[in-house]
C-alpha positions in Angstrom: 0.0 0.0 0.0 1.0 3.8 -1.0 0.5 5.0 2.8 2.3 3.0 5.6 0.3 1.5 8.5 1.9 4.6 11.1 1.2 7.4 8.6 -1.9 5.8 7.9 -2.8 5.8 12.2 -1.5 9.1 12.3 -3.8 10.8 9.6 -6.4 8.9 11.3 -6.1 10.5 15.0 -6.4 14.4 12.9 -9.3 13.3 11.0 -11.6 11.4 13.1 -13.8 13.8 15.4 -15.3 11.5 18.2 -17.1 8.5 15.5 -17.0 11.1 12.4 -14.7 11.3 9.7 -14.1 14.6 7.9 -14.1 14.6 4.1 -10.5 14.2 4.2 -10.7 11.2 6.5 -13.4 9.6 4.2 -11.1 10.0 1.2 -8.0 8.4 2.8 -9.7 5.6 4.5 -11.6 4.5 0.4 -8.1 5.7 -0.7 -6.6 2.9 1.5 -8.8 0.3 1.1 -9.6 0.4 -3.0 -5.8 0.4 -3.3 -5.2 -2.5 -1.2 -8.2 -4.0 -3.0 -7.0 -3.3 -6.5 -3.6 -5.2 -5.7 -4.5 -7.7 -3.5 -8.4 -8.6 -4.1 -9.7 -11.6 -3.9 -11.8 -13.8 -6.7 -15.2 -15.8 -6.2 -17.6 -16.4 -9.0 -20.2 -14.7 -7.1 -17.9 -11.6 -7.6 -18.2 -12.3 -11.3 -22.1 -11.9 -11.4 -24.8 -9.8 -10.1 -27.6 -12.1 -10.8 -29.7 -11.3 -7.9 -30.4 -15.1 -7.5 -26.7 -16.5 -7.7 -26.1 -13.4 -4.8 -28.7 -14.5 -2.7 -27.5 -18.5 -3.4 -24.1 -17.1 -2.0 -25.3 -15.0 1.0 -27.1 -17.7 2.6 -24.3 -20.1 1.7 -21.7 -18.1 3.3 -23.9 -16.7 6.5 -21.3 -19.7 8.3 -19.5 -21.1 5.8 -16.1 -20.1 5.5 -15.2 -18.6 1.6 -13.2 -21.9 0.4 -15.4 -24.1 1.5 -18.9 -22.5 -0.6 -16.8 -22.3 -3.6 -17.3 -26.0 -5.1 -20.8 -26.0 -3.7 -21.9 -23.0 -5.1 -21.2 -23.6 -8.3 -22.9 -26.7 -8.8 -25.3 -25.3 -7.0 -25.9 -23.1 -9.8 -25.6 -25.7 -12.2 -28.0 -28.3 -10.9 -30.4 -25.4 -9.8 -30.2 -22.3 -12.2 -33.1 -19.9 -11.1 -35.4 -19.2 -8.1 -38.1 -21.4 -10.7 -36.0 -24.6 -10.0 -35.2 -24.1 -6.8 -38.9 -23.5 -5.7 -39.5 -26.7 -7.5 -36.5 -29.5 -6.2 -37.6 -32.1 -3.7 -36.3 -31.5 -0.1 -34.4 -34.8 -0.7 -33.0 -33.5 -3.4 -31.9 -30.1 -2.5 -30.8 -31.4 0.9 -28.0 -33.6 -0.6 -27.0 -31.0 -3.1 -26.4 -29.0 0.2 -24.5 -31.8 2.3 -21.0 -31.0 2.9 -21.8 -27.7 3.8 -23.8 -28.0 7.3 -26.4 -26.2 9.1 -28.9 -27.2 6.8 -32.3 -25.4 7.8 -30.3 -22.3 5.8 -31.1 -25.1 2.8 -34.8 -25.1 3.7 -34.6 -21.1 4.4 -33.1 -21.0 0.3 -36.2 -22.5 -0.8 -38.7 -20.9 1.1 -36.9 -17.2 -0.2 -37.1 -19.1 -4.0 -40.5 -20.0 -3.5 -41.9 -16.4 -2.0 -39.9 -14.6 -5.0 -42.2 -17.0 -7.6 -45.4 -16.5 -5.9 -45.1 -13.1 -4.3 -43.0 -11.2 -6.9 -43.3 -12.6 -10.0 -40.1 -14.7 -9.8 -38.0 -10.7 -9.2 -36.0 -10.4 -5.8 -37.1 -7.2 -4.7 -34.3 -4.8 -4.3 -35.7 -3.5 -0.5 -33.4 -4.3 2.2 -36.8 -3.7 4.6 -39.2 -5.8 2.6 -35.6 -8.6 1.9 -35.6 -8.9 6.1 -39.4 -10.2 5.7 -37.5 -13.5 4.1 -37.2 -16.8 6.0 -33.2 -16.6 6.8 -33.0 -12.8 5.9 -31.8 -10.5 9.2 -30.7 -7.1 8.4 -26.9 -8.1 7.4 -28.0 -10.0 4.8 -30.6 -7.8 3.2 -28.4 -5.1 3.1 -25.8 -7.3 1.1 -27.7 -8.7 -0.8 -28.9 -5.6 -2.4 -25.0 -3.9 -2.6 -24.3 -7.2 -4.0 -27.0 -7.7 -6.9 -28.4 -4.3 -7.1 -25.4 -2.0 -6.3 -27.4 0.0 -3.8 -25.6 2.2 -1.0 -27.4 0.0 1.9 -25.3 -0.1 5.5 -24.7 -3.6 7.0 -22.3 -5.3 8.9 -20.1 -8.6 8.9 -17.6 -10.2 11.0 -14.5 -8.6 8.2 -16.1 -5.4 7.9 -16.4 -5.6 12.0 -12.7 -6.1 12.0 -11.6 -3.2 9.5 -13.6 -0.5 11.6 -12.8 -1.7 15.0 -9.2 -1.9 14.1 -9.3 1.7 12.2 -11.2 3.0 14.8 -11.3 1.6 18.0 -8.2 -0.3 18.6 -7.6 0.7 21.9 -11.0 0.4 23.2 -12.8 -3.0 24.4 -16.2 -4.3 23.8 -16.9 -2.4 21.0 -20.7 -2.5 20.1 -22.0 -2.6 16.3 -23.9 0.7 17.4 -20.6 2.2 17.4 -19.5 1.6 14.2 -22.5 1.5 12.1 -22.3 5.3 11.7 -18.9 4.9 10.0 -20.2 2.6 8.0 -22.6 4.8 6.6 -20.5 7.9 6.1 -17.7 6.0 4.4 -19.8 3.4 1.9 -19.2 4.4 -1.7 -22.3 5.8 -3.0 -21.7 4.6 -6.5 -20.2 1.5 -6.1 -21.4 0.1 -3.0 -20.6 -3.3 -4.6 -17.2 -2.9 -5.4 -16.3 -1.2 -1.9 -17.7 -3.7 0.0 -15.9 -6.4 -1.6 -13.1 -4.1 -0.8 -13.8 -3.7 2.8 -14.1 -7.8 3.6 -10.9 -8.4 1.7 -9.0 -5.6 4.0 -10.4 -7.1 6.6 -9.6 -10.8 5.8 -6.1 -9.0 5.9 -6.1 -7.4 9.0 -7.2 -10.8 10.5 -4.0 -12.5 9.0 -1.7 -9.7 10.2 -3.1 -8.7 13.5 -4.7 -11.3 16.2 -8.2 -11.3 15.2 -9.4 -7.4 15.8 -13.0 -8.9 16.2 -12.2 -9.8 19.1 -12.6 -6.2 20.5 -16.5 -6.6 19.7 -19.2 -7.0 21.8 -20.8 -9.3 19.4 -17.4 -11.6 19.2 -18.2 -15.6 20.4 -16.1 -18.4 19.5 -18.0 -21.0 17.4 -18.4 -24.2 19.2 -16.5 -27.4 19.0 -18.0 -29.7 15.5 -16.5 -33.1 16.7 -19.3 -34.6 18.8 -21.4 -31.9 19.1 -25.2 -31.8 18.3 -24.6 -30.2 15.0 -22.5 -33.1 14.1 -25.4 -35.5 14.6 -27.9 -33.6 13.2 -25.3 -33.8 10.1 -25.2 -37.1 10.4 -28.6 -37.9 10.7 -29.1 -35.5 7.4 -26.5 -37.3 5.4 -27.9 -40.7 5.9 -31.7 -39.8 5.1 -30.2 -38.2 1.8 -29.0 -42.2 1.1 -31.6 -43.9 2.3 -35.3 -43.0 1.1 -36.3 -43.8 4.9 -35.1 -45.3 7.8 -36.1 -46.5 11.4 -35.0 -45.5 14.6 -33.1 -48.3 15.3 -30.8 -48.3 12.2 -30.3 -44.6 12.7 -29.0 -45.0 15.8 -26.7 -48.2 14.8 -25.5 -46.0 11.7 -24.3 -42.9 13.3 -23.0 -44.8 16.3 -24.3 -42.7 18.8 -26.1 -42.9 22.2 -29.9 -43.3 22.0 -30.6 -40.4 23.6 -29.0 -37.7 21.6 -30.1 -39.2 18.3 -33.9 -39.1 19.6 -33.5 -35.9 20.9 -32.0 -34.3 17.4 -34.3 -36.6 15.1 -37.3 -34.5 17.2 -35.6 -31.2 16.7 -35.0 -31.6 13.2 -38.6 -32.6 12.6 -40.0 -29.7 14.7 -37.6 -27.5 12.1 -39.5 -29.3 9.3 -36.0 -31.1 7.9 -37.0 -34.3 8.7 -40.5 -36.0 8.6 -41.5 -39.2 10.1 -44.3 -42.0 9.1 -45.1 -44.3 11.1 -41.8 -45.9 12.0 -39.6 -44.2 9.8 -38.0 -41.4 9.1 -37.8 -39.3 6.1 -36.8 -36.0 4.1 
């Protein structure tokens, strides 16, 4: 980068009156970022499109799944199921082993329910409101807002854990528990009114940076937890309990609990949770998707 990481803290403390930037701060801090961005961005097909349907396939895909991971699965995502039409339309069975692999898989369920209400509701058009957008299953205020920077370039203000990181580290380095509240007003002075797309993608990749460089600055946050243990957990079982009902076209208690190999108990107790969620169904004896 042009300006040095000192220089860059320096211009910082005259610019920055108590949570507001002046128009000089504003212009060094896009200056900083776009020029990091244009030398060191990143590329995901999702960058290479603003289909508001393959941006919305993304979102969800990548609310907790980390970037390298989505990658493989969105793309034949895309292939097996190219428009909110076909994805309104796939069994659960269906879409739910497209999704293996990738985990917490009510977000599946939530991807069809958003297809099927942009069919029947809107004419098969995501509507480009980040208020009407938070009305979806799966859609809190994050995602609305990038979903429409993403696929319709709008302005809109929302946070993520790599934005979190650029602002707290920017801004509030010294400080502890840093709440959203406090940095939300940056975040709307600074977005780039005519590209919102293109600085965003600029913002996470700085931050992705700073995570690298500097022990995780998002640790700072109020918001900051540490994402439980997979081995063993719940979530494993529940994966596990998934995976096997995407094999089999049904299957009984018993065998479930032989298959994964875990205690009675736990597999009773997540086969009920995952029906109450509507991922699993069961008739009669057995279980099904």
């Amino acid at each position: 980068m042009g300006i040095g990481a000192q220089q860059f803290d320096q211009d910082f403390a005259k610019f920055n009156y108590q949570g507001t930037l002046s128009e000089q701060g504003v212009q060094l801090f896009r200056h900083v970022i776009n020029e990091y961005y244009q030398q060191q961005g990143r590329y995901f097909p999702w960058r290479a499109t603003d289909n508001p349907y393959h941006i919305v396939v993304s979102e969800i895909m990548l609310q907790q799944t980390q970037t390298e991971r989505a990658i493989s699965k969105y793309e034949q995502f895309i292939l097996q199921l190219p428009s909110f039409h076909a994805l309104a339309d796939v069994s659960a069975r269906d879409l739910l082993t497209l999704w293996s692999g990738l985990g917490y898989n009510r977000r599946a369920l939530f991807l069809q329910k958003i297809a099927q209400k942009v069919v029947h509701e809107h004419a098969g058009v995501l509507p480009a409101d980040p208020q009407l957008l938070q009305t979806f299953p799966g859609i809190g205020p994050g995602t609305a807002g990038s979903i429409c920077a993403f696929a319709y370039n709008l302005p809109t203000v929302f946070i993520e854990t790599n934005i979190r990181t650029v602002f707290i580290h920017t801004f509030f380095k010294h400080e502890q528990r840093v709440n959203d509240k406090a940095l939300m007003p940056l975040i709307a002075q600074t977005v780039d009114q005519k590209n919102a797309r293109h600085w965003y993608y600029a913002l996470m990749d700085y931050g992705v940076m700073l995570k690298k460089k500097y022990k995780n600055p998002s640790r700072l946050s109020v918001h900051h937890t540490k994402q439980s243990t997979f081995e063993g957990s719940e979530r494993q079982i529940r994966g596990q309990i998934i995976k096997l009902l995407t094999e089999h076209s049904a299957l009984p208690f018993e065998y479930l609990v032989a298959l994964t190999g875990r205690e009675r108990a736990r597999v009773e107790k997540n086969l009920h949770a995952l029906c109450l969620e509507g991922l699993v169904k069961q008739t009669d004896d057995l279980y099904h998707l």
